[in-house]
C-alpha positions in Angstrom: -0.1 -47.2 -12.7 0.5 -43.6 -12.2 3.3 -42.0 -14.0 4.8 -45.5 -13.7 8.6 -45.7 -15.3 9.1 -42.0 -13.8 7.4 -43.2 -10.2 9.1 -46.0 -10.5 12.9 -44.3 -10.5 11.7 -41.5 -7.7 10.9 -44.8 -5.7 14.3 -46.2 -6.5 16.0 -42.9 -5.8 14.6 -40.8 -3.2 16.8 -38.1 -4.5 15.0 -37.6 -7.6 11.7 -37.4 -5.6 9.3 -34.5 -5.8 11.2 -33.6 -8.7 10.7 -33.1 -12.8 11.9 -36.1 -14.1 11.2 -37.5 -17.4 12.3 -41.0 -18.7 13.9 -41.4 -22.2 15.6 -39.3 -24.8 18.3 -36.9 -23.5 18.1 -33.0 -23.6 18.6 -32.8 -27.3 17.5 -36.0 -28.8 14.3 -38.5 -28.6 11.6 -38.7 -26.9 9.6 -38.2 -23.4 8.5 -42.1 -22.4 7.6 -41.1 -19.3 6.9 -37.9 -17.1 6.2 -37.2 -13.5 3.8 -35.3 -11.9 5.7 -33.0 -11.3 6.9 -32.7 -14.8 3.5 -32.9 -16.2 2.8 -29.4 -14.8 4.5 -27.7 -17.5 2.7 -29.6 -19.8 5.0 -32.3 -20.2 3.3 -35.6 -21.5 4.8 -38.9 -23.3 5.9 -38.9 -26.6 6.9 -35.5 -26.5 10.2 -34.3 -27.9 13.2 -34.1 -25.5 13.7 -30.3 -26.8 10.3 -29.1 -26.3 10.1 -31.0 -23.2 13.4 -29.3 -22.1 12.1 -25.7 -23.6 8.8 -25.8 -21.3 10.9 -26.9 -17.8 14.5 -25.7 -18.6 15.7 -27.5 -14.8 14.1 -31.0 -16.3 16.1 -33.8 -15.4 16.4 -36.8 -18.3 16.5 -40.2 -17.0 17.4 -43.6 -19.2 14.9 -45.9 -19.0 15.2 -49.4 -17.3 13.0 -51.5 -19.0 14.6 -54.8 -16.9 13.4 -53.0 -13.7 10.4 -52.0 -14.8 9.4 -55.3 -16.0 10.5 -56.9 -12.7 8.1 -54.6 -10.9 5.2 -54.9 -13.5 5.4 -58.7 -12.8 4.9 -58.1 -8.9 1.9 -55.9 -9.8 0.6 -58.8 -12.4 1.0 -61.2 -9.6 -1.4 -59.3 -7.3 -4.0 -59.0 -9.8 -3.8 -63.0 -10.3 -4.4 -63.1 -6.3 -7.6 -61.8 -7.3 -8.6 -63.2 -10.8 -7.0 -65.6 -13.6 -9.4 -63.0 -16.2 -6.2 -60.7 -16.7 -5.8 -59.1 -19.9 -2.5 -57.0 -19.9 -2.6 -53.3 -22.0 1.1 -52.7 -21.3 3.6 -52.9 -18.8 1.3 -50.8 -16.4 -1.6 -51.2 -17.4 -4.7 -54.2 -17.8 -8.0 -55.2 -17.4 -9.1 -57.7 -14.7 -12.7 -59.2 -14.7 -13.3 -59.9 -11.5 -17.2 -61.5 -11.7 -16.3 -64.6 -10.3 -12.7 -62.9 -7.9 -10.6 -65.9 -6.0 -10.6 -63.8 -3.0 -11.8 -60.4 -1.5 -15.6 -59.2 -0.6 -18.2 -59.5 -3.4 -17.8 -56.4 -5.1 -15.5 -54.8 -7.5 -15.2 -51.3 -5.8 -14.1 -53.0 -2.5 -11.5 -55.1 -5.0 -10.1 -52.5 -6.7 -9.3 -51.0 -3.7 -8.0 -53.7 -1.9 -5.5 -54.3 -4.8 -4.3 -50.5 -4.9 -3.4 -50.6 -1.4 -1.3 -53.9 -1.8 0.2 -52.3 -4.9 1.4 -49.5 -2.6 2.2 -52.0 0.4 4.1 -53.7 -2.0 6.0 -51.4 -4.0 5.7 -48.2 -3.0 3.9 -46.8 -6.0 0.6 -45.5 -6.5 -2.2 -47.0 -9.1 -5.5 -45.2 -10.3 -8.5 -47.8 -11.3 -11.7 -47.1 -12.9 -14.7 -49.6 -12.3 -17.8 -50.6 -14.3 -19.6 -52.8 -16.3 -17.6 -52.7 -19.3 -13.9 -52.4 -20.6 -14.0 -49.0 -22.0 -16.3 -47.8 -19.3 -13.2 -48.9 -17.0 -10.4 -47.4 -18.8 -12.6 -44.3 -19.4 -13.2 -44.5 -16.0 -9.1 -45.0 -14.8 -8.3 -41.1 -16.0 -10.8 -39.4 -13.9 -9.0 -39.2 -10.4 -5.4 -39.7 -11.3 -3.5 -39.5 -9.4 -4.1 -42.4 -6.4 -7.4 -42.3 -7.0 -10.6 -44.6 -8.1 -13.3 -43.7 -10.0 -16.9 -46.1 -10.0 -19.5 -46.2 -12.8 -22.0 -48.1 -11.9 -25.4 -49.0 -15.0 -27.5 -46.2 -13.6 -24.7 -43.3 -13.9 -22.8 -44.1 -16.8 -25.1 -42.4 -19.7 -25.0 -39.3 -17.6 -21.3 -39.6 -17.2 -20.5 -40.3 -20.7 -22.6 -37.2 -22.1 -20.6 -34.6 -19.8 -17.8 -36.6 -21.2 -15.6 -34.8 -23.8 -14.8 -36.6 -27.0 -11.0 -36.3 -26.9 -11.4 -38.4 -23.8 -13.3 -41.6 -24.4 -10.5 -44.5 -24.8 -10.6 -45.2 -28.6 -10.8 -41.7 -29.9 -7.8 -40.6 -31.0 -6.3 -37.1 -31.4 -7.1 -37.0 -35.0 -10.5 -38.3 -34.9 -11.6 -36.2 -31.4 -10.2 -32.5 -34.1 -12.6 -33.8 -36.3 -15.7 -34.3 -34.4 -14.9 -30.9 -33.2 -14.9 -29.5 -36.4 -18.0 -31.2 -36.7 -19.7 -29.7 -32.9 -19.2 -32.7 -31.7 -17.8 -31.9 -28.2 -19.6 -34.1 -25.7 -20.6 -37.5 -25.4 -24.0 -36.2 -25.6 -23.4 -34.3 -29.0 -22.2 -37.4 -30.1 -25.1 -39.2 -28.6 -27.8 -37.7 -31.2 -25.7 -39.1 -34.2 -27.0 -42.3 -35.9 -24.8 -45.0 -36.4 -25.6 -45.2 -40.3 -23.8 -41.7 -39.8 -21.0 -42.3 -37.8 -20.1 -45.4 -40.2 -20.1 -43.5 -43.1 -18.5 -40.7 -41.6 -15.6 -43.0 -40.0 -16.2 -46.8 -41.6 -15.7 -49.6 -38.8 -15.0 -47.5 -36.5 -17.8 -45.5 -36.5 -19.5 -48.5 -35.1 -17.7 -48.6 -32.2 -18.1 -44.7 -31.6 -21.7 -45.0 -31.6 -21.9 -47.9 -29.1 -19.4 -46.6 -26.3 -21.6 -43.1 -26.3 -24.3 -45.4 -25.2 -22.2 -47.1 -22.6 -22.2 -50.3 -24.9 -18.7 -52.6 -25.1 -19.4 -56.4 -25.7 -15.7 -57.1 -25.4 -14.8 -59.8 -23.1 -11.5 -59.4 -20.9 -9.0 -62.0 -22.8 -6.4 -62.9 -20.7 -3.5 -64.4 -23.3 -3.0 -62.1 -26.6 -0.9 -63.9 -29.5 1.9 -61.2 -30.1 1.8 -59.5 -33.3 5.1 -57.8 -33.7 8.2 -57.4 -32.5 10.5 -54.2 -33.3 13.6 -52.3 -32.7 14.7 -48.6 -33.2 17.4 -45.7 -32.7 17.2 -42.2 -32.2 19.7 -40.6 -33.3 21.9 -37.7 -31.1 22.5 -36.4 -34.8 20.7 -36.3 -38.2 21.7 -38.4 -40.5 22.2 -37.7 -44.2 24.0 -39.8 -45.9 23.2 -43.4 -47.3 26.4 -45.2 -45.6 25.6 -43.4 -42.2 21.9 -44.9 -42.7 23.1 -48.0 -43.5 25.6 -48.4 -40.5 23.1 -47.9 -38.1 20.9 -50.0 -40.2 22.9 -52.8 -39.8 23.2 -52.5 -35.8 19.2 -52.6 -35.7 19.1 -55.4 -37.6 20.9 -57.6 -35.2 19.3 -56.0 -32.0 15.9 -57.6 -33.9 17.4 -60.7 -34.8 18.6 -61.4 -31.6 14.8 -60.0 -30.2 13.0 -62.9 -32.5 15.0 -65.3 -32.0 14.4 -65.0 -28.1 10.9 -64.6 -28.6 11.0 -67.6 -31.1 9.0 -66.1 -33.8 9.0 -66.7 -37.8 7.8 -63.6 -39.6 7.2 -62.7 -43.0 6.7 -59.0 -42.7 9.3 -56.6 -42.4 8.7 -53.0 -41.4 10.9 -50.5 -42.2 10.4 -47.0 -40.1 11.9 -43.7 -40.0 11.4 -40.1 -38.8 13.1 -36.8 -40.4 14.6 -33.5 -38.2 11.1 -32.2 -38.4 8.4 -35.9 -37.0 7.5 -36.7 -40.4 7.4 -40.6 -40.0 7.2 -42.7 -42.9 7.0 -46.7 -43.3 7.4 -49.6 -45.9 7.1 -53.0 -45.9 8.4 -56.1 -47.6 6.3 -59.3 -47.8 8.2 -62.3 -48.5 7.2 -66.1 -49.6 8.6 -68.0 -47.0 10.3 -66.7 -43.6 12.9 -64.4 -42.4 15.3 -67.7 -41.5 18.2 -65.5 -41.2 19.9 -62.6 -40.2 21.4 -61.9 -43.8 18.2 -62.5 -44.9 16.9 -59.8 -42.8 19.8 -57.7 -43.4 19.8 -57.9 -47.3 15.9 -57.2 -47.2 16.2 -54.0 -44.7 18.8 -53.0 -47.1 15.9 -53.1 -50.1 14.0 -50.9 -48.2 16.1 -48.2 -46.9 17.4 -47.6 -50.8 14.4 -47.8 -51.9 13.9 -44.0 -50.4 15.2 -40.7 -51.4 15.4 -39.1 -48.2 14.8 -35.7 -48.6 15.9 -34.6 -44.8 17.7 -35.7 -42.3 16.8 -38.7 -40.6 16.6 -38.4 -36.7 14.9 -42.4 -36.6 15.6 -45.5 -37.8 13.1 -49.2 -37.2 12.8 -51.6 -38.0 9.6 -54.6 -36.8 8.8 -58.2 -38.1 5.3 -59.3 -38.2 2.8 -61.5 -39.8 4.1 -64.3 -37.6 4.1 -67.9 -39.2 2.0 -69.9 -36.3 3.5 -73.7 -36.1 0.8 -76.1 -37.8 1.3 -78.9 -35.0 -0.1 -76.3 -32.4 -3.2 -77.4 -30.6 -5.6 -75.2 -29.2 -5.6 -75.2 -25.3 -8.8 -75.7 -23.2 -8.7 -73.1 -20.5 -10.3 -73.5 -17.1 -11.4 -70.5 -14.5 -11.9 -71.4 -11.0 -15.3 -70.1 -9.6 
């Protein structure tokens, strides 16, 4: 989906159309979770800090997100795709991966499908969706970015090497800021430079993952869509409009993000033995720690006195402007049979 929590509240108010709108944070506090198009003219992107974001379009207008809306429309969306194929594998909210090999419905060919669905996305909603199409997952998502917005992009077997070696690095899907700075640093700037590197190399330079890097510059992905993903966490936070210094402040708040978790598993019926503790000073620096325990987290004092353990078992040394807190390492019930799965040709 294109821009899709910020399209979907210029959709929902037609005032706020053609404007800069960002969802989350505020003007002084948190973070950018969405931008428009508009707003992503001035440089504006997710994740950004409400300040900066407000110090690059001074006439931005901050929007609180709607998750329950957004949801409700992601649903409709997930429902057109399963018009067209039960091989659905969900990346987020507005995002996912459809095989469509062996599609319910719809002409023979994935180009004509892709376009079909956009338009009843649109028909449907009123929002616009971008789709990339190939022969492979991350040869799809690659694909997705090229003609944003409202547009489709195809790579078929006989174009994709020549597309991924005019490719830069910082934008093939599974190379990350961090890694894309230092395959710069190493002139590695195209898909072709990266091309000429041999996979011994790329493991040593980057372990596992350099495995992966040197398969995708060859167009290679042997990853099937999965439709149904075991969650692995689940996790609640609070920015804060003001630092916070002091230990009693911390732990106030603490205790209020404790609950919104609790009450989060126990509606997603989860038993985890991993707690996460998460925070950010005035300046980004994050930090974590986690707390392994034998058995469960089979209450919310448990959780409580554990989360506790962890937040005094810092020295902060700024202000906090964040405080999380996730369970995971999820205790799977032993009486749970696998499921045989059927896909209608």
């Amino acid at each position: 989906m294109d821009a899709f929590f910020a399209s979907v509240e210029q959709i929902d108010k037609p005032e706020l159309r053609c404007k800069t709108v960002v969802v989350g944070g505020s003007r002084e506090r948190g973070e950018v979770a969405a931008a428009s198009y508009e707003a992503r003219k001035y440089g504006i992107h997710s994740a950004m800090s409400s300040k900066l974001a407000k110090l690059k379009c001074p006439g931005l207008i901050f929007i609180k997100p709607r998750f329950d809306r957004y949801k409700e429309i992601s649903h409709k969306i997930r429902e057109i795709f399963f018009e067209y194929t039960d091989l659905v594998e969900p990346l987020s909210l507005d995002e996912a991966f459809l095989d469509v090999t062996y599609a319910k419905k719809g002409k023979p060919s994935a180009t004509l499908i892709a376009t079909e669905i956009r338009k009843q996305i649109n028909r449907d909603t009123g929002l616009t969706t971008s789709a990339g199409v190939s022969y492979n997952k991350f040869l799809a998502k690659t694909a997705s970015d090229v003609n944003k917005p409202d547009g489709i992009f195809v790579t078929t077997p006989e174009q994709a090497q020549d597309f991924l070696d005019k490719l830069e690095v910082r934008k093939f899907f599974g190379i990350g800021k961090v890694t894309a700075e230092k395959l710069n640093k190493m002139g590695i700037w195209y898909g072709c430079d990266l091309n000429k590197i041999s996979r011994f190399e790329l493991i040593r330079l980057f372990g596992k993952a350099g495995n992966y890097y040197y398969e995708i510059c060859h167009g290679e992905d042997p990853r099937q869509v999965e439709p149904f993903h075991e969650r692995k966490s689940v996790g609640a936070e609070q920015t804060f409009m003001t630092d916070l210094y002091q230990s009693d402040e911390l732990e106030e708040e603490l205790l209020k993000i404790s609950e919104l978790l609790w009450n989060r598993s126990l509606k997603a019926e989860i038993k985890a033995k991993t707690l996460t503790l998460k925070f950010k000073y005035t300046d980004f620096e994050q930090h974590t720690r986690s707390k392994t325990i034998s058995g469960w987290f089979s209450s919310n004092d448990l959780l409580v006195s554990e989360a506790k353990d962890l937040l005094h078992s810092y020295n902060f040394a700024k202000g906090i402007r964040l405080l999380g807190l996730t369970f995971s390492n999820f205790i799977c019930e032993e009486n749970r049979e696998p499921v045989q799965l059927t896909i209608e040709f």
